[in-house]
C-alpha positions as CSV (number, residue, x, y, z in Angstrom):
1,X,-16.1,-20.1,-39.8
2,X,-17.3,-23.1,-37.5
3,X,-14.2,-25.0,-38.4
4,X,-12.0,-22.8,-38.2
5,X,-13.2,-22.0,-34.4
6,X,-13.0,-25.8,-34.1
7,X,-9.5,-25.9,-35.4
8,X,-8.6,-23.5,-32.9
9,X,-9.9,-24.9,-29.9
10,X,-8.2,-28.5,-31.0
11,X,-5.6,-26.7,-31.4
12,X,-5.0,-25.0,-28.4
13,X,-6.2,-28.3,-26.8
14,X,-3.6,-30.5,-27.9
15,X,-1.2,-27.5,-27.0
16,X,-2.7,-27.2,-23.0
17,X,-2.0,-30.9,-22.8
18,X,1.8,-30.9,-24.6
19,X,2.7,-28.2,-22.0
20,X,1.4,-29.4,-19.1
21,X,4.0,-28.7,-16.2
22,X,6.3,-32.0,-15.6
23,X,6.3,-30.7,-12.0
24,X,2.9,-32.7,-11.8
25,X,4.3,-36.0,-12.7
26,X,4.4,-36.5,-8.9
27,X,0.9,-36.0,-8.7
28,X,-1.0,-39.9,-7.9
29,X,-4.1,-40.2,-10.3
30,X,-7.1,-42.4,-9.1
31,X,-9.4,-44.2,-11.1
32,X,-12.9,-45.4,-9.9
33,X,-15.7,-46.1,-12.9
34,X,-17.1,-49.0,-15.4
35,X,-15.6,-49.8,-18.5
36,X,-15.2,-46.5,-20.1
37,X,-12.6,-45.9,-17.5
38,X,-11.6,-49.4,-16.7
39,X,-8.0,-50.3,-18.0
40,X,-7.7,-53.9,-16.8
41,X,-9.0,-55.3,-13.9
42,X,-12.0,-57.3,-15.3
43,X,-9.0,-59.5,-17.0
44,X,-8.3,-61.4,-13.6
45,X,-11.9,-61.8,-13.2
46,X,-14.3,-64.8,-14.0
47,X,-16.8,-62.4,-16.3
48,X,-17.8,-61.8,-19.7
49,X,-17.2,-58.4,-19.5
50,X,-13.6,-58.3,-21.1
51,X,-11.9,-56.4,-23.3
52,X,-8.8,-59.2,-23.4
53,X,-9.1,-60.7,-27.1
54,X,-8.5,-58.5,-30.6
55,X,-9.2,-56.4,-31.9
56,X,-9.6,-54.5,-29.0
57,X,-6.5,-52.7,-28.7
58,X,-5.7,-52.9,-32.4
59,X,-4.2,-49.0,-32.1
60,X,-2.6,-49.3,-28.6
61,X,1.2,-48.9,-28.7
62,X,1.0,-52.8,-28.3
63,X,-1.6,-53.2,-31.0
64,X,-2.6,-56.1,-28.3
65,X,-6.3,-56.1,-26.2
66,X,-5.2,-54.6,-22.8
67,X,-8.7,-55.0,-21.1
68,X,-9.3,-51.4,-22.4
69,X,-13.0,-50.9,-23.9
70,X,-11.1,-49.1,-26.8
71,X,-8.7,-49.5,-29.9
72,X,-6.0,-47.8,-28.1
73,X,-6.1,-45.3,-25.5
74,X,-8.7,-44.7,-23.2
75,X,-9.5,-41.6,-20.9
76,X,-7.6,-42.1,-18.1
77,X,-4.8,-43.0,-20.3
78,X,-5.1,-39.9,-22.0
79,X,-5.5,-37.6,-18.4
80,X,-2.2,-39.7,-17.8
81,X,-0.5,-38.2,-20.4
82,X,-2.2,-34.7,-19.8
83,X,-0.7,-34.7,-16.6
84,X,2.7,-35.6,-17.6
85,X,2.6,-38.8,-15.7
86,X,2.7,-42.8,-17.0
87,X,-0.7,-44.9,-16.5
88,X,-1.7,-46.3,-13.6
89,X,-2.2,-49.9,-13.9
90,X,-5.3,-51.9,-12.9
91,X,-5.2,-52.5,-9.5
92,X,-5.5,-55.9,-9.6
93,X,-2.6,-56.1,-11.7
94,X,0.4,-58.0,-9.9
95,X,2.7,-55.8,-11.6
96,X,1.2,-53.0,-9.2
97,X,3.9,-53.2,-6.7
98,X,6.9,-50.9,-5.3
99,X,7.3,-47.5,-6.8
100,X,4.3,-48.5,-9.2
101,X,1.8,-47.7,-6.5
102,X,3.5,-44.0,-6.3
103,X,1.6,-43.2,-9.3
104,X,-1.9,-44.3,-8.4
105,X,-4.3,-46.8,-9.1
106,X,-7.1,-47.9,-11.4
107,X,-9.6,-49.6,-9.2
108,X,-12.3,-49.1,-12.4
109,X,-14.5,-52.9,-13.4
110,X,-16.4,-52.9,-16.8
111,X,-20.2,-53.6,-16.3
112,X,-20.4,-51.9,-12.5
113,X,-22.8,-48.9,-11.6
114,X,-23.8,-46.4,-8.7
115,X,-26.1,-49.6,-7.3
116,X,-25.0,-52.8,-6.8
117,X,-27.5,-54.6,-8.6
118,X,-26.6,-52.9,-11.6
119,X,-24.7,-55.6,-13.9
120,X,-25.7,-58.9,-11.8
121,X,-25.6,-60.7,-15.5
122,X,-21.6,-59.8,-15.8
123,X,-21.3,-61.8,-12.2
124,X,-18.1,-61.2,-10.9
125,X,-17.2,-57.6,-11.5
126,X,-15.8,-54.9,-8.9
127,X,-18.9,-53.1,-7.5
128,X,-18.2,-49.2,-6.4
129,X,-18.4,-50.5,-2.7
130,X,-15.4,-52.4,-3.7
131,X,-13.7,-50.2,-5.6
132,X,-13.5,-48.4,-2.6
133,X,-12.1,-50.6,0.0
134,X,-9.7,-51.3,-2.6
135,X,-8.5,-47.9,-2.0
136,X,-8.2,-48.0,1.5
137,X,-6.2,-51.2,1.0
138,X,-4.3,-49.4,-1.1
139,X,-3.6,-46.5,1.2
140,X,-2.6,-49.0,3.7
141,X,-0.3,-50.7,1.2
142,X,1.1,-47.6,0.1
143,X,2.1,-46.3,4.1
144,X,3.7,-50.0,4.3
145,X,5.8,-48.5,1.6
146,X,6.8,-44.8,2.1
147,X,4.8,-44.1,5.8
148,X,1.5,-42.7,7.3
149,X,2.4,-39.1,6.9
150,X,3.9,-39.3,3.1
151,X,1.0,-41.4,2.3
152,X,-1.4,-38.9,3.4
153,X,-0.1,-36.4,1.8
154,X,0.2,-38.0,-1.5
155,X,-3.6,-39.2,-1.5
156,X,-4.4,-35.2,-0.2
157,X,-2.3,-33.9,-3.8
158,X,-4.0,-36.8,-6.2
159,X,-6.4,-36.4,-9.0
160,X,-9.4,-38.9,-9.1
161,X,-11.4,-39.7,-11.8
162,X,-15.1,-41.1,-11.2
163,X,-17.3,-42.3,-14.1
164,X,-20.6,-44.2,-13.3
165,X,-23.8,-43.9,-14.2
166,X,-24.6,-45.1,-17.7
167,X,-24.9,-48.9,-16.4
168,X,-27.5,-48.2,-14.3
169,X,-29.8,-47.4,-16.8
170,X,-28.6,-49.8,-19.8
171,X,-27.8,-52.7,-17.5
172,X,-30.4,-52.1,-14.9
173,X,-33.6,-50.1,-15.2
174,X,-33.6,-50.9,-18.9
175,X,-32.1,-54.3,-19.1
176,X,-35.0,-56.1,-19.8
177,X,-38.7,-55.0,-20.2
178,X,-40.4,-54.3,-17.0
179,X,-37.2,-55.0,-14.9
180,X,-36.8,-55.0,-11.0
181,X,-35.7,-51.3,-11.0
182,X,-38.7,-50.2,-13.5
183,X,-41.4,-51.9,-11.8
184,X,-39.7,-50.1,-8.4
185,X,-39.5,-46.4,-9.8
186,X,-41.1,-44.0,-12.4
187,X,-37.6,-43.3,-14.4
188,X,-37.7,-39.5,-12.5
189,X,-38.1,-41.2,-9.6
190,X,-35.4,-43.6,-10.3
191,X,-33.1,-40.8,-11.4
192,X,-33.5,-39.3,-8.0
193,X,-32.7,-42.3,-6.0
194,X,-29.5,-43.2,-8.0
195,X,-27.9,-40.0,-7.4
196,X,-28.8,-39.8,-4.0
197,X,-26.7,-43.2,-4.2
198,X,-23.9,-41.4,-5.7
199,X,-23.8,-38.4,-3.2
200,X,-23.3,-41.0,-0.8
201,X,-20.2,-42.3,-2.7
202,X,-18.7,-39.0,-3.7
203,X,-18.9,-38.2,0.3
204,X,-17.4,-42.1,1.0
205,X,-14.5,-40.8,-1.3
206,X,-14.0,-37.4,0.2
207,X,-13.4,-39.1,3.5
208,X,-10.9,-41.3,2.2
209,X,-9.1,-38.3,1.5
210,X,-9.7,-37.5,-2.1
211,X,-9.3,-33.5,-2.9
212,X,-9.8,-33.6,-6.3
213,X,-12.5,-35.5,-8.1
214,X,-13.4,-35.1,-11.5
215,X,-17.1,-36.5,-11.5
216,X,-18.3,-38.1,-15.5
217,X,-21.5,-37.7,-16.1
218,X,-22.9,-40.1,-18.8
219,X,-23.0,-39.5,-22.4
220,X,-26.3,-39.0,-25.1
221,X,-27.4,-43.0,-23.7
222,X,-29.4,-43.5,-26.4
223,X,-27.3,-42.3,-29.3
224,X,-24.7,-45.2,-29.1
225,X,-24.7,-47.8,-31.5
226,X,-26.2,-50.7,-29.4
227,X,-29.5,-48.6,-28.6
228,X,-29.7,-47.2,-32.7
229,X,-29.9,-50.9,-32.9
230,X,-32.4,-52.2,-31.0
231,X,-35.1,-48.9,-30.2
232,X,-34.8,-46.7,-33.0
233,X,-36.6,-47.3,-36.2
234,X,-34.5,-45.2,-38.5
235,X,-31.1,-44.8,-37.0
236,X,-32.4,-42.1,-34.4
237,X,-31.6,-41.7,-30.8
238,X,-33.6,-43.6,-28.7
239,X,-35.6,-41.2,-27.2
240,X,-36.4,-43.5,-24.0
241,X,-32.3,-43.3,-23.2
242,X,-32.1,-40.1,-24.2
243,X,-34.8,-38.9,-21.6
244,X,-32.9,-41.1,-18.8
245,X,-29.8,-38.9,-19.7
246,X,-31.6,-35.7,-19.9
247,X,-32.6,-36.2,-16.3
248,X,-29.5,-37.6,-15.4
249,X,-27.2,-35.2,-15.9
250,X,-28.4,-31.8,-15.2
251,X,-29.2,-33.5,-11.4
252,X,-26.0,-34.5,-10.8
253,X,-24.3,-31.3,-11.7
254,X,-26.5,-29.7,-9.4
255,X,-25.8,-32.2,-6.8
256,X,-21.9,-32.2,-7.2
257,X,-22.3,-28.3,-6.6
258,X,-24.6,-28.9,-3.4
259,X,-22.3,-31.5,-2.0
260,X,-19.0,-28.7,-2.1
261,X,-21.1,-26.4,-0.7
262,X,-21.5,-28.7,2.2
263,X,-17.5,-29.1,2.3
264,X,-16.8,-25.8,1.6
265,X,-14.3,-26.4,-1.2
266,X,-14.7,-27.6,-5.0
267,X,-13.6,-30.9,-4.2
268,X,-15.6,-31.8,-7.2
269,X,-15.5,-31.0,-10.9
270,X,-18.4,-31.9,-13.1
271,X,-17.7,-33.7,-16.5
272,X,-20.2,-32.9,-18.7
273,X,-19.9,-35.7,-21.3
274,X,-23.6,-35.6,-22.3
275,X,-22.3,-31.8,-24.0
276,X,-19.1,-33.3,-25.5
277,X,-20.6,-36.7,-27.3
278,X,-23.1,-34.3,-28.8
279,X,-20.8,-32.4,-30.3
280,X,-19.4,-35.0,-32.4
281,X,-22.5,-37.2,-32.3
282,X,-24.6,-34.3,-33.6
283,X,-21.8,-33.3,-36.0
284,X,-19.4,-35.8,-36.6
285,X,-17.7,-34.2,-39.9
286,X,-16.2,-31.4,-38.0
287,X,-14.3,-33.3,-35.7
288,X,-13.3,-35.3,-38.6
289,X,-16.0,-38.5,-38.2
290,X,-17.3,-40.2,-41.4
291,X,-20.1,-41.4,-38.9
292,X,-21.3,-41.0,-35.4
293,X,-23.8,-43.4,-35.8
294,X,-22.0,-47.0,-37.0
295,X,-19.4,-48.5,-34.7
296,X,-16.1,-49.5,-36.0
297,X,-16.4,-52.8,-34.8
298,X,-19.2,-54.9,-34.5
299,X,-22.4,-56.7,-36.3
300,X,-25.7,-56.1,-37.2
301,X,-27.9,-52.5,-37.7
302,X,-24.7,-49.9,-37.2
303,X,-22.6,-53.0,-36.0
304,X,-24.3,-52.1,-32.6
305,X,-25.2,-55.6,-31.8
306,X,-23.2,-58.7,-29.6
307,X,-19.2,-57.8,-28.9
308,X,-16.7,-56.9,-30.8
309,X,-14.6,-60.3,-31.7
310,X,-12.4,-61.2,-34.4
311,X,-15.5,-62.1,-36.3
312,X,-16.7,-58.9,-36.3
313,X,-17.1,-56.3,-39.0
314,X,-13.8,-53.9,-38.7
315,X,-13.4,-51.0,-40.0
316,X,-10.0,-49.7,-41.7
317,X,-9.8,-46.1,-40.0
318,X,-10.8,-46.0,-36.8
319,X,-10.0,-42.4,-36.7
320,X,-13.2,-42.0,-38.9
321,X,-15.7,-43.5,-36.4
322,X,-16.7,-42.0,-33.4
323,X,-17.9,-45.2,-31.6
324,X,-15.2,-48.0,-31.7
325,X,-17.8,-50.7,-30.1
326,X,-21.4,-50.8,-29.6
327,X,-21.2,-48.7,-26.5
328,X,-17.5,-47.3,-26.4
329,X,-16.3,-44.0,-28.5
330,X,-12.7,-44.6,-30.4
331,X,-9.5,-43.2,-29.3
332,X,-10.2,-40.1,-31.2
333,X,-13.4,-39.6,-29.8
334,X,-11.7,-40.2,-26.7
335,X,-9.0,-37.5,-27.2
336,X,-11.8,-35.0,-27.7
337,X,-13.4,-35.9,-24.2
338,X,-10.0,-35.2,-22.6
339,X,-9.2,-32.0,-24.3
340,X,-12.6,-30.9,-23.6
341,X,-11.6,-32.0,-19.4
342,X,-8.4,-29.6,-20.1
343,X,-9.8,-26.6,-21.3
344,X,-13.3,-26.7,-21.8
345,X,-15.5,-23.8,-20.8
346,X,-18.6,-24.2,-17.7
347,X,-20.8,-25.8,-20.4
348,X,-18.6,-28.9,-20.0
349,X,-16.3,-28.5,-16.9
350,X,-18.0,-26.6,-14.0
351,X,-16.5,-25.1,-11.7
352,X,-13.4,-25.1,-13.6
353,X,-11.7,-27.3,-16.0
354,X,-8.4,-29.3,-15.5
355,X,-6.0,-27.0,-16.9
356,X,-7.1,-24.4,-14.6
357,X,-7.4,-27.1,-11.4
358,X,-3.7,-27.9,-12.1
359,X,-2.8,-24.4,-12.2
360,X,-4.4,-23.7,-9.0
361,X,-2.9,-26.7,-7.5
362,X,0.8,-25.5,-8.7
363,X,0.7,-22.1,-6.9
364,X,-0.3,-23.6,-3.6
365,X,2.8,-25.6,-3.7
């Protein structure tokens, strides 16, 4: 009975995405994040985290590395599509010029998080306090282009995607034994104070005229491959990571729900990702998964150790892995996060998932 409820809901999925109005292809799509979201922009940048060299990208329509932490797609690539529109290219990508800025920007860097410590051993990456004045640069590049007023109302109609989080934890507070950040704050403590940080972001955002902001939680931290690897005994989750995302996540639901309370509007949409990667973590055989545990690519205990080169072990069907890299899920994996964006239930999108955002959106017009 369970899969065929599943088969259902993938179903219908796949179907709420194929018939997404056209109409919205207008609609700009924003991209702010680390490297689960970032498409690009670390490739003009002097840093090791890169996603530029195979096999990353092995699925892509290229079957070349774009700079995507992924086989192929990622999620924004996969919203893209959702929304009927092509993806947005890195910002720092020269090719993002002329009508190309129409469609929006990704202004995402692998390795960044809510603080601006997080990922000092990556060196040059885009911090979020970057990310953002990219985006006013942007605006101002994109009146240059079509005027004030038209650029206004383009940002007021976008869709922006925000994913940060995860990197604070695994490339800050839990870096290195008894880190800066750990020696600072208990880890409730510590939880507190970083999403206080990111209220102050999601505001930053709202006053640069963003109206739509789905908000990614992070996923089950200590159920990737990399932390299997190196804190678990047996293969489980790491329960150290896995208390950091407990606390996480429930706190910034709550907080995204205080802060459009403040505005008045859901300007806000929580992603609950923790829900979704447990789903197939927790039972990977009915989505399809010969493992949720083992990366696809990789070396060592579950292949969750170092990057994934060419000298890494590779498996044949990424399809049948939920994790492509240490820390990164496959395209497929990434599929179900998206459909779960379209048409998931409050459990997973709250107040309202995607589908029902664009349907909102489309009788206003």
């Amino acid at each position: 009975m369970e899969g065929i409820v599943l088969s259902l809901l993938l179903a219908a999925a796949t179907l709420a995405i194929a018939t997404v109005p056209r109409t919205v292809a207008a609609r700009a799509f924003f991209v702010f994040g680390d490297s689960l979201v970032d498409n690009g922009n670390n490739n003009y940048l002097t840093t090791t985290a890169r996603a530029d060299a195979p096999p990353y990208g092995i699925d892509y329509p290229t079957h070349r590395a774009t700079g995507r932490f992924s086989n192929g797609f990622n999620i924004p690539d996969l919203i893209s599509q959702g929304i009927g529109s092509e993806a947005t290219l890195p910002y720092l990508s020269p090719q993002l010029t002329g009508e190309k800025l129409l469609v929006g920007a990704n202004f995402a860097s692998a390795g960044i998080g809510i603080l601006n410590d997080t990922g000092i051993q990556f060196i040059n990456i885009i911090r979020i306090t970057r990310q953002l004045e990219y985006f006013q640069e942007y605006q101002q590049r994109v009146a240059s282009l079509i005027g004030e007023e038209q650029m206004r109302q383009l940002i007021d109609q976008s869709l922006v995607l925000i994913t940060l989080g995860g990197n604070d934890f695994v490339n800050n507070y839990y870096l290195v034994p008894f880190s800066a950040r750990s020696r600072q704050y208990a880890l409730p403590d510590y939880v507190v104070y970083i999403i206080s940080e990111y209220r102050k972001i999601l505001l930053r955002l709202h006053a640069l005229g963003a109206r739509r902001v789905l908000v990614t939680g992070t996923g089950p931290l200590g159920c990737v491959p990399a932390e299997r690897a190196q804190r678990s005994r047996n293969g489980e989750c790491a329960q150290e990571l896995q208390r950091a995302a407990g606390l996480f996540n429930p706190q910034l639901i709550q907080m995204v729900s205080g802060v459009n309370s403040e505005i008045g509007s859901d300007v806000f949409v929580s992603v609950n990702a923790q829900a979704t990667k447990l789903d197939f973590i927790n039972n990977p055989e009915a989505y399809g998964f010969v493992t949720s545990k083992v990366a696809c690519c990789g070396q060592g205990p579950y292949n969750g150790l170092g990057l994934c080169t060419a000298a890494s072990n590779l498996c044949a069907n990424r399809d049948e892995f939920a994790f492509w890299d240490a820390f990164h899920p496959s395209e497929k994996a990434n599929r179900i996060i998206v459909r779960q964006i379209f048409i998931g239930s409050e459990k997973y999108m709250y107040p309202m998932n995607l589908s029902t955002i664009m349907a909102i959106d489309s009788s206003r017009t």
